[in-house]
N, C-alpha and C positions, 0 to 999 in steps of 0.2 A: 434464689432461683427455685421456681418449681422442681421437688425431688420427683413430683407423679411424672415429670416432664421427663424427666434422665433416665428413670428404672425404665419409663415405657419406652423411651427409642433404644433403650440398648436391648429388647428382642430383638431376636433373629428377624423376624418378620416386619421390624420397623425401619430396624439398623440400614437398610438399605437404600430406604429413603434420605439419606443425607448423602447418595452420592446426586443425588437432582439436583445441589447445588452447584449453579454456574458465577463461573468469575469472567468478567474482560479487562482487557489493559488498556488507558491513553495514554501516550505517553510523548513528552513535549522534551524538544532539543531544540538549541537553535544551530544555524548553519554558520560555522565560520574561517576566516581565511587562514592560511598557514600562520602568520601570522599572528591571530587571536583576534582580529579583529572581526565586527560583526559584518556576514556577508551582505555586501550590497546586489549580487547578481537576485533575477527573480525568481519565483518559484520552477522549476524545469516543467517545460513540455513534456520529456519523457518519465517525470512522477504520476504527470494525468491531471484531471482537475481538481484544483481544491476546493471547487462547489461542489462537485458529485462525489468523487472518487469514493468509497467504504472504506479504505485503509489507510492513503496517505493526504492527510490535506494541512494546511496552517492555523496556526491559532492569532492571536494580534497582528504580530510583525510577519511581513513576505519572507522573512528568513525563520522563523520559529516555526519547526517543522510539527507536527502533531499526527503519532501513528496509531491506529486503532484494531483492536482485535475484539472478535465475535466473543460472545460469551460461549464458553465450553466446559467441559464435566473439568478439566485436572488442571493442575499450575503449569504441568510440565507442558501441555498442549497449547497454551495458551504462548507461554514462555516459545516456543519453536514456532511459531505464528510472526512474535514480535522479531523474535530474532533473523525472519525470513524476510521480513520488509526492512529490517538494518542492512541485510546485504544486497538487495536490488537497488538501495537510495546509495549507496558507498559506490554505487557501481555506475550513478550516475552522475554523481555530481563535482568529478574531476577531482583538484588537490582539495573541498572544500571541508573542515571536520562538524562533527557532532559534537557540542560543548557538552559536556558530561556530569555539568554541577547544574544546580537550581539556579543559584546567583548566576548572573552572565559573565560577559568575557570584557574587554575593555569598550565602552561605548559611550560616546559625545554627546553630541544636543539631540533636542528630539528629531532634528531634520536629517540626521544620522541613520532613523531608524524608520526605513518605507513602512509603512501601512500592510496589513496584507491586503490582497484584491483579488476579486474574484468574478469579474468578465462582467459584459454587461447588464444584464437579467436585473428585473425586480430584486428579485431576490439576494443576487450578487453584492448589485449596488449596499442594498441595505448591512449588508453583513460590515461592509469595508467603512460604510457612514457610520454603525456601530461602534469601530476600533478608534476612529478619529475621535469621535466622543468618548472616549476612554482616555485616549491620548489627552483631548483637550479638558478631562478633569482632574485629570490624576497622573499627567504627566505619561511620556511614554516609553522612559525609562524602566515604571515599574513593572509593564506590559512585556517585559524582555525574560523575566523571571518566569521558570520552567518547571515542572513537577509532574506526579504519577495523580491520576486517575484510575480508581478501581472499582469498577461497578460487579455488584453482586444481588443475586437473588438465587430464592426457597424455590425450587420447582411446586407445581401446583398437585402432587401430587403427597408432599409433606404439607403444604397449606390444607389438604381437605382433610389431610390427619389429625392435624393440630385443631381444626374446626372442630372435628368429629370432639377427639379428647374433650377439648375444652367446653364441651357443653354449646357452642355459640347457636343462635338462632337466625344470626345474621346470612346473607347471601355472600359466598363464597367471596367476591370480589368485594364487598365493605369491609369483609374480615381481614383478606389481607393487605388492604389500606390502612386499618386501625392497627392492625401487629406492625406492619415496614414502620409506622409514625411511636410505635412503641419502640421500637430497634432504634431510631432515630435520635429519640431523649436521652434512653442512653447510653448512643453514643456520644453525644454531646455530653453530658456526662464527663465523662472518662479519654475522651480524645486525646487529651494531654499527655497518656500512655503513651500514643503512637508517637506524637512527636520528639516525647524524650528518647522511643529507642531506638526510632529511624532517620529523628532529624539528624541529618547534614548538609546544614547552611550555617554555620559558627563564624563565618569569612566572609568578607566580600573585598572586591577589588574597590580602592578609593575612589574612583570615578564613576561606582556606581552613585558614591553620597555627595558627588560632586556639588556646591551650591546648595545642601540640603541637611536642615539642622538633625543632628543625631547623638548616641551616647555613646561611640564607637571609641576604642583605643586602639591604636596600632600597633600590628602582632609583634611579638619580637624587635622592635626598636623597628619597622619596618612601616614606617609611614603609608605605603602603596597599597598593605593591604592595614586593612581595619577590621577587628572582632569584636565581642562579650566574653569577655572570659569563661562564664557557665552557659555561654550559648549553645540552645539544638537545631534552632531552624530561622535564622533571620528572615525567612520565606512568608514566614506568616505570623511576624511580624509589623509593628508600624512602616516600617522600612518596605515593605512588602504588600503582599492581599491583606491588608487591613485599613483599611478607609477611615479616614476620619470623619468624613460625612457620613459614611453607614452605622457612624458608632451612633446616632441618634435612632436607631432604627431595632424596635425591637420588634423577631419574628415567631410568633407562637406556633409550635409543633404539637399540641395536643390532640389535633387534632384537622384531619384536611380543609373542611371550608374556611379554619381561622389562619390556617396558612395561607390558604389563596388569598383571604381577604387582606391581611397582612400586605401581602406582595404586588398584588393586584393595586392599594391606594399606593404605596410609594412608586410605582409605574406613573399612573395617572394623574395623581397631583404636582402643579407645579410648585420644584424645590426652587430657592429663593436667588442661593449665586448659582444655579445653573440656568435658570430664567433670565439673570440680567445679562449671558451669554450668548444668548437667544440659539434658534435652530441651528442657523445661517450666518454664513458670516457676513464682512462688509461686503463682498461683490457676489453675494446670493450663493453661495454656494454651502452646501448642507456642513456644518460642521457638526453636527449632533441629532439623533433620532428624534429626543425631545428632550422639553426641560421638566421632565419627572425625578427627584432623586433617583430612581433608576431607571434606566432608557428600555431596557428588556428584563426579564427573572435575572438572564445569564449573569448580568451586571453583578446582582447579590453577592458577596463573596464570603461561603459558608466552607466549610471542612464537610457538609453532608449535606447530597439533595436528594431529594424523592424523584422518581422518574416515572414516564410512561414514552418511549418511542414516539414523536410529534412528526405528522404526518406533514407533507409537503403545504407552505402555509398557514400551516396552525403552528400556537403560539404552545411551550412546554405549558403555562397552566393552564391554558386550554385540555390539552392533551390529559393532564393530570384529574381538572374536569369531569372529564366523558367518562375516561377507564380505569380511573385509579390508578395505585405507583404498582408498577410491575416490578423495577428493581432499584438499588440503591446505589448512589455514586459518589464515594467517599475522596475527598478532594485534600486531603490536609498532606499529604507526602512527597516528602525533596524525591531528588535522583537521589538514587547511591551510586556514587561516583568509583567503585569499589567491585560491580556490577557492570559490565557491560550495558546492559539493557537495562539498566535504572533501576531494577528491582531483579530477586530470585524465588526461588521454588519457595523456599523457607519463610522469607519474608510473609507470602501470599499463604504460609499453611495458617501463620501465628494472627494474620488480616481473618480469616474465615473462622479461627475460631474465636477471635476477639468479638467478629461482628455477630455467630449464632448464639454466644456470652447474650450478647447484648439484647439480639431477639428472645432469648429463655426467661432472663430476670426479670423480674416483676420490674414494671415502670412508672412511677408515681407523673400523675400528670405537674409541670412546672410552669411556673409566676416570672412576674418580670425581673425579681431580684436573683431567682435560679437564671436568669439568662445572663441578668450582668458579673454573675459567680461564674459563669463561663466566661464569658470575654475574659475575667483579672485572673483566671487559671489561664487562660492560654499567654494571656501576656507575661504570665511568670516564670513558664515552662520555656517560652521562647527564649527569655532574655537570661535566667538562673536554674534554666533544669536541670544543668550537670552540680548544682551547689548542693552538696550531699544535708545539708541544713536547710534545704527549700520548706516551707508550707506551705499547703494550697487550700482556697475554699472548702469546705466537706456542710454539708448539713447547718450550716448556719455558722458553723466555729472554723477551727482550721486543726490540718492534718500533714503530717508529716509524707513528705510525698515516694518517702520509701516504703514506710507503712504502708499506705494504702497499695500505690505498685506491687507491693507483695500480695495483698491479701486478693487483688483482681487478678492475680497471675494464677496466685493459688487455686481460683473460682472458674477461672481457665482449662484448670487442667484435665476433672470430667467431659469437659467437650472435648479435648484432644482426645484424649482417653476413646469416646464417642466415633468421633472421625476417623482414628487407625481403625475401630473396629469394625467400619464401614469399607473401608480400603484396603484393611492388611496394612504391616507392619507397624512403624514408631516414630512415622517423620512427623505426625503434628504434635506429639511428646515432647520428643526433641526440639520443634522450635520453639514450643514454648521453656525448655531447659534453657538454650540459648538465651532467652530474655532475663531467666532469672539470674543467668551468669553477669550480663549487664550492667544487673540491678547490685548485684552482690560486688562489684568489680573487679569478678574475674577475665570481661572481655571490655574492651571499650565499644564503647557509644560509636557507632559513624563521627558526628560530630568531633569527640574526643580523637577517633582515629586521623581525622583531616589535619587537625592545628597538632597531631604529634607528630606526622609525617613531615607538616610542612616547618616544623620547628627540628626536625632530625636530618634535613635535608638543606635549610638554610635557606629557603624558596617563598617567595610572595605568596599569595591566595592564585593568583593570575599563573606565575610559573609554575605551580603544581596542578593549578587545574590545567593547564594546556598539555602538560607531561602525557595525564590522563587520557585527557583527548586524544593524544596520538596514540597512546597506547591499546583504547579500546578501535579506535581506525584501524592500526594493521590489524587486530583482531577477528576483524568482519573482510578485510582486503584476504586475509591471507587463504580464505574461505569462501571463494567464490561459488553461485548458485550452480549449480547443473544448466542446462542448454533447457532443458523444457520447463523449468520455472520460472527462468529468466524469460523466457517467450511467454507466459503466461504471464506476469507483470506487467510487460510491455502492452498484450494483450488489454488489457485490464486500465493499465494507465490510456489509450487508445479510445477504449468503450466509456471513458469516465467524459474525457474530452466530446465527445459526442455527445454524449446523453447533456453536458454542459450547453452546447447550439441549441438542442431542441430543447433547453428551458427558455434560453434567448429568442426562440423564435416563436415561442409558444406566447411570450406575453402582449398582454393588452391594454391595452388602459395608459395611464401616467403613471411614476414614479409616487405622484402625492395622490393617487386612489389607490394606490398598493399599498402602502405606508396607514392612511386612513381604513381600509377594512384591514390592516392586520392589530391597529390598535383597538378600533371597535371590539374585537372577542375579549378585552379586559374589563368590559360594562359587567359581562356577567358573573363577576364576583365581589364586585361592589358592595357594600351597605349602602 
């Protein structure tokens, strides 16, 4: 890491600048019956729409809720944001819970599992023909599987710093394009960190692998559920966001037009089994966007995107395109089912200074065999992070993955260090102590916490996770809103429904000239 980079923010006159970084939360639950089963009721009229709404809309399935918060200066603000749309949705949706694990709850065939939908509209349609073509590739079991989203960015006012510093000649917006793509490498890099301290997905219930080959043993002589002994996150895992057809797909971060270009062909060219699927099924009806190995960007499934806000009918690399990445949205993290709200203050101080680690250190640009050393780290971490004799890829050889976890922790701790002094006091110290406790095994892993709970208590993956569920329920029940937030939700849920008509009424054209100029903006990044 740059040292001119550390001495210079830690003036008084710099140090301030790193409170302009903003964080937001996504954060995905599905809805389920007392029971444990996956809810089949639809999305409620009184959440709003899941085309418009800003805060509550669905992800795959009509039951997989996904709530979103604005980007803001602190964890805790962010945190009372998400925590204020748990208790308006607990307040709508009768006996039904919030499953509180990544892995899901108990669920059947894929006709088990509605589609989400989202009204008539161009636009609508297209989203919910997306999830069918997810379902119809990759099964729609794995599309039930739930995790945190955490987007972050540099306020533009430490970007003109860091310009300044650095010498660059570049125009403010290429520079911080090429720095967010340098923060990117690596994190990719180093991801495998996050997933050994936060994964918690070690379990799944046996009818997620139902009919599906896997290396799974059953916990404690308990056939119902199935683990990995050193597992952190069967989430992102084979079992999980990992594709088998995307493992042919390798995507260069070095740099933005080779990424588009990258993403851009596996859009537009047609892949070979999703071709002989065709659009449409036998009685014409769209089962799929297209037969590109990926139907949209969204499709890709990375642990980290570049972003720019995509205006209404533009495509994210479009978007990416015109403006550059404004922020970054780190995709690799379970619930913590330990958490109410899936994540804490702590978690999101040790995320900010993992991620501004990542922006500071020097970044060597990386090759196709740096990518596929990513891929065989993350599949090692998933399946033996907790094996205190793990290796993992490093620099061409391999590396003890305690070793390195220390010395990244270590390289950590001047940006904490950095961050209190931007804030006041010792909380991003402290959570990076936390981590090192982890590592040292003074604290357990989430992971390790789940299979010693569910092994102390004598409980399936299923009966521990539904424990949870109810437990974080009365937690949000027992906490009802105030009278004027609860009308402003309502409010809110109301205007989302609306503004959802006048897209419907606003469009023109066919379904297949909507579909054709929104594939058309993928020409221009072609070779």
């Amino acid at each position: 890491m740059p040292i001119s980079h550390l001495a210079a923010l830690a003036q008084p006159q710099t140090l301030q600048l790193l409170k302009g970084i903003r964080r937001g939360i996504e954060k995905e639950s599905l809805r389920v019956t007392p029971d444990g089963a996956l809810a089949q009721t639809p999305h409620g009229q009184t959440l709003g729409s899941a085309l418009t709404h800003d805060s509550i809309t669905t992800d795959f399935a009509e039951a997989l809720l996904e709530f979103i918060t604005p980007p803001v200066a602190t964890p805790e603000e962010a945190l009372q944001i998400l925590d204020r749309i748990h208790r308006y949705t607990y307040s709508q949706i009768g006996d039904e819970r919030l499953w509180v694990n990544s892995m899901p709850c108990r669920i059947g065939t894929d006709a088990d599992i509605p589609v989400a939908r989202y009204g008539s509209s161009h636009s609508g349609t297209m989203k919910t023909i997306y999830r069918l073509g997810l379902g119809l590739r990759y099964g729609r079991a794995m599309q039930t599987i739930a995790g945190i989203h955490y987007n972050f960015s540099v306020s533009d006012d430490l970007w003109k710093w860091l310009h300044e510093h650095e010498g660059s000649s570049e125009d403010l917006g290429a520079f911080k394009t090429r720095r967010y793509f340098d923060l990117i490498r690596n994190f990719r890099r180093h991801y495998w960190l996050l997933i050994y301290l936060f994964g918690a997905a070690p379990a799944v219930c046996a009818s997620f692998v139902d009919g599906r080959e896997h290396g799974l043993e059953p916990f404690n002589g308990d056939a119902r559920s199935l683990h990995a002994p050193y597992a952190t996150s069967l989430r992102m895992g084979d079992l999980g966001y990992n594709s088998d057809a995307q493992q042919s797909l390798i995507v260069c971060y070095n740099d933005l037009p080779s990424y588009l270009s990258t993403l851009c062909a596996a859009i537009s060219r047609p892949y070979g089994p999703y071709h002989a699927l065709g659009v449409k099924d036998a009685d014409g009806n769209y089962q799929q966007l297209s037969t590109g190995l990926l139907q949209i960007e969204n499709e890709f499934y990375s642990p980290i995107r570049p972003k720019n806000p995509a205006k209404m009918g533009e495509t994210a690399l479009s978007a990416l395109a015109n403006r550059g990445v404004e922020y970054i949205e780190v995709r690799c993290l379970d619930l913590n089912p330990f958490a109410p709200l899936g994540i804490d203050a702590q978690q999101m101080r040790l995320l900010d200074s993992f991620l501004l680690h990542c922006l500071l250190q020097d970044s060597p640009k990386t090759d196709d065999a740096d990518y596929r050393a990513t891929q065989e780290n993350q599949s090692r971490i998933v399946y033996r992070g907790r094996d205190p004799e793990l290796q993992l890829i490093h620099n061409g050889g391999e590396l003890k993955l305690t070793d390195w976890a220390e010395r990244l922790l270590r390289e950590m701790e001047p940006i904490a260090e950095l961050l209190d002094g931007a804030w006041g006091g010792d909380d991003y110290r402290r959570a990076v102590g936390v981590q090192r406790a982890k590592l040292k095994g003074e604290l357990a892993t989430p992971a390790a916490h789940i299979l010693a709970e569910m092994k102390a208590r004598g409980q399936s993956f299923f009966q521990w996770a539904a424990d949870k569920a109810e437990q974080h329920r009365q937690y949000f029940l027992e906490r009802p809103l105030d009278a004027a937030t609860q009308q402003e939700f309502a409010r809110l849920a109301e205007a989302s429904l609306q503004k959802q008509r006048q897209v419907e009424d606003a469009d023109t054209g066919t379904f297949e000239d909507f579909l054709g100029h929104y594939y058309a903006q993928y020409i221009f990044c072609q070779s």
